[in-house]
C-alpha positions as CSV (number, residue, x, y, z in Angstrom):
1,X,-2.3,5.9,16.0
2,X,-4.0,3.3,14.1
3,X,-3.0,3.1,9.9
4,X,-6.7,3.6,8.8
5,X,-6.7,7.0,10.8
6,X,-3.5,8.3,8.6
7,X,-5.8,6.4,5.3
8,X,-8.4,9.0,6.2
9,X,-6.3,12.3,5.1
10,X,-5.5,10.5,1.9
11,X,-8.4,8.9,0.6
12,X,-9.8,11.4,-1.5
13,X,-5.7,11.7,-3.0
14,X,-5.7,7.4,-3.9
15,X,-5.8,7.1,-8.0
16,X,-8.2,4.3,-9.4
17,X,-7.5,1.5,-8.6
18,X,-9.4,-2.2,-9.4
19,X,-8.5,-3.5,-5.8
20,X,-6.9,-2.3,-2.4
21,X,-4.4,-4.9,-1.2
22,X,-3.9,-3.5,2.8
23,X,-3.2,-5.7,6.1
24,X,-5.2,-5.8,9.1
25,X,-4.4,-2.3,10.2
26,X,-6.4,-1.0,7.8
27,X,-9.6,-3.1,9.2
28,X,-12.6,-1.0,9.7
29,X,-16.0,-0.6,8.2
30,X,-16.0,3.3,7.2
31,X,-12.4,2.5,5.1
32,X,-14.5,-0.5,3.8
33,X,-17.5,1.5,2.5
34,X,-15.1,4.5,1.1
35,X,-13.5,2.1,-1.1
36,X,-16.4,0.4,-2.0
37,X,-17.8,3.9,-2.9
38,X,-15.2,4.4,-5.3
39,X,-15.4,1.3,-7.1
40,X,-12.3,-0.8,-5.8
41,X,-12.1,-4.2,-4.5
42,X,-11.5,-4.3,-0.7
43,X,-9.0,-7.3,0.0
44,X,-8.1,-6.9,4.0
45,X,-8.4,-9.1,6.0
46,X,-10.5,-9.0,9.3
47,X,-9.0,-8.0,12.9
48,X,-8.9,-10.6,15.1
49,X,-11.0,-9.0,17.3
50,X,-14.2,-8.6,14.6
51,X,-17.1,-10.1,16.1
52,X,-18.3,-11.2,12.4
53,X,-15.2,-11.4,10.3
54,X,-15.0,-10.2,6.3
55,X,-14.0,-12.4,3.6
56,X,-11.2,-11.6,1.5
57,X,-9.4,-12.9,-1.3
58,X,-6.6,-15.1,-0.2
59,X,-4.9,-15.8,-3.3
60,X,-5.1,-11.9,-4.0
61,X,-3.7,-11.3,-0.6
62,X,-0.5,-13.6,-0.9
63,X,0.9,-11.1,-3.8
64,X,1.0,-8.4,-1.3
65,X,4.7,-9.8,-0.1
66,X,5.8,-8.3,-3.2
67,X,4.7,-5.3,-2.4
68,X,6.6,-5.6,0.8
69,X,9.6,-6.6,-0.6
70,X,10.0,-3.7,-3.1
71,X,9.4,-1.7,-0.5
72,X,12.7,-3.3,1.5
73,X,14.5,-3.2,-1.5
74,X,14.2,0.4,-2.0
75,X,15.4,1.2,1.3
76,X,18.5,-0.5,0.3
77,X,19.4,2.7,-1.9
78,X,20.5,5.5,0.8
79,X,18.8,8.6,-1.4
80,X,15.7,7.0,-1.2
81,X,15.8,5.7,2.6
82,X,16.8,8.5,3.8
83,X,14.5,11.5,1.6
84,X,17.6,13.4,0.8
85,X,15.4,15.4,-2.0
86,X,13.3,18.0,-1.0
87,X,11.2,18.3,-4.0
88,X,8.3,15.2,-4.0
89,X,9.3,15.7,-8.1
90,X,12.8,14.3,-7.7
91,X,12.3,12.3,-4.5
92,X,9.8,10.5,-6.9
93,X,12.7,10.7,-9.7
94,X,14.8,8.9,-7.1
95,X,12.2,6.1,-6.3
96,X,11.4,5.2,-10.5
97,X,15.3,4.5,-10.8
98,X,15.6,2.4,-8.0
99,X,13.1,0.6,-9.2
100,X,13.7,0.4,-12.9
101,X,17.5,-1.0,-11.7
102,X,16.2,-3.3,-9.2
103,X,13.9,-4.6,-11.8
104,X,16.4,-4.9,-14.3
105,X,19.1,-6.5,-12.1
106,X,16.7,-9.2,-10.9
107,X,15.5,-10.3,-14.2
């Protein structure tokens, strides 16, 4: 299953945002307009496979590694990696401290 499928159950959930930072799985025109809808900047870059491809933002789109590497660095901590917490409360608990200590040890 494509990404934008599983962005469809959520994207009435998303909080407001000024842009969308999302890669190429994300591509298509009805997840385009949505966003648009609501107000946030689109910054995906076009399939390779679009007849007509969509701008974007490059310089916007190079912080996205960031985002990926958080990401990588929180599945470092084994409570978070593996969702020992039932609750989304503390499993959310879980994720602020790992990030809060990552922060703070890479300063």
């Amino acid at each position: 299953m494509s990404d934008y499928k599983g962005a469809a159950l959520i994207i009435n959930a998303l909080p407001e945002a000024n842009a969308l930072l999302a890669d190429k799985g994300y591509d298509a025109d009805w997840f385009r307009d949505a966003l648009t809808k609501r107000g946030i900047k689109v910054c995906i870059p076009s399939k390779a496979n679009r007849k007509v491809p969509i701008p974007h933002d490059v310089m916007l789109y190079r912080k996205r590694h960031k985002i990926e590497n958080m990401f990588g660095k929180l599945k470092d901590w084994r409570r978070v990696h593996t969702r020992y917490d039932r609750c989304a409360h503390t499993f959310m608990s879980a994720i602020c401290i790992a990030a809060i200590i990552i922060f703070w040890i890479n300063q």
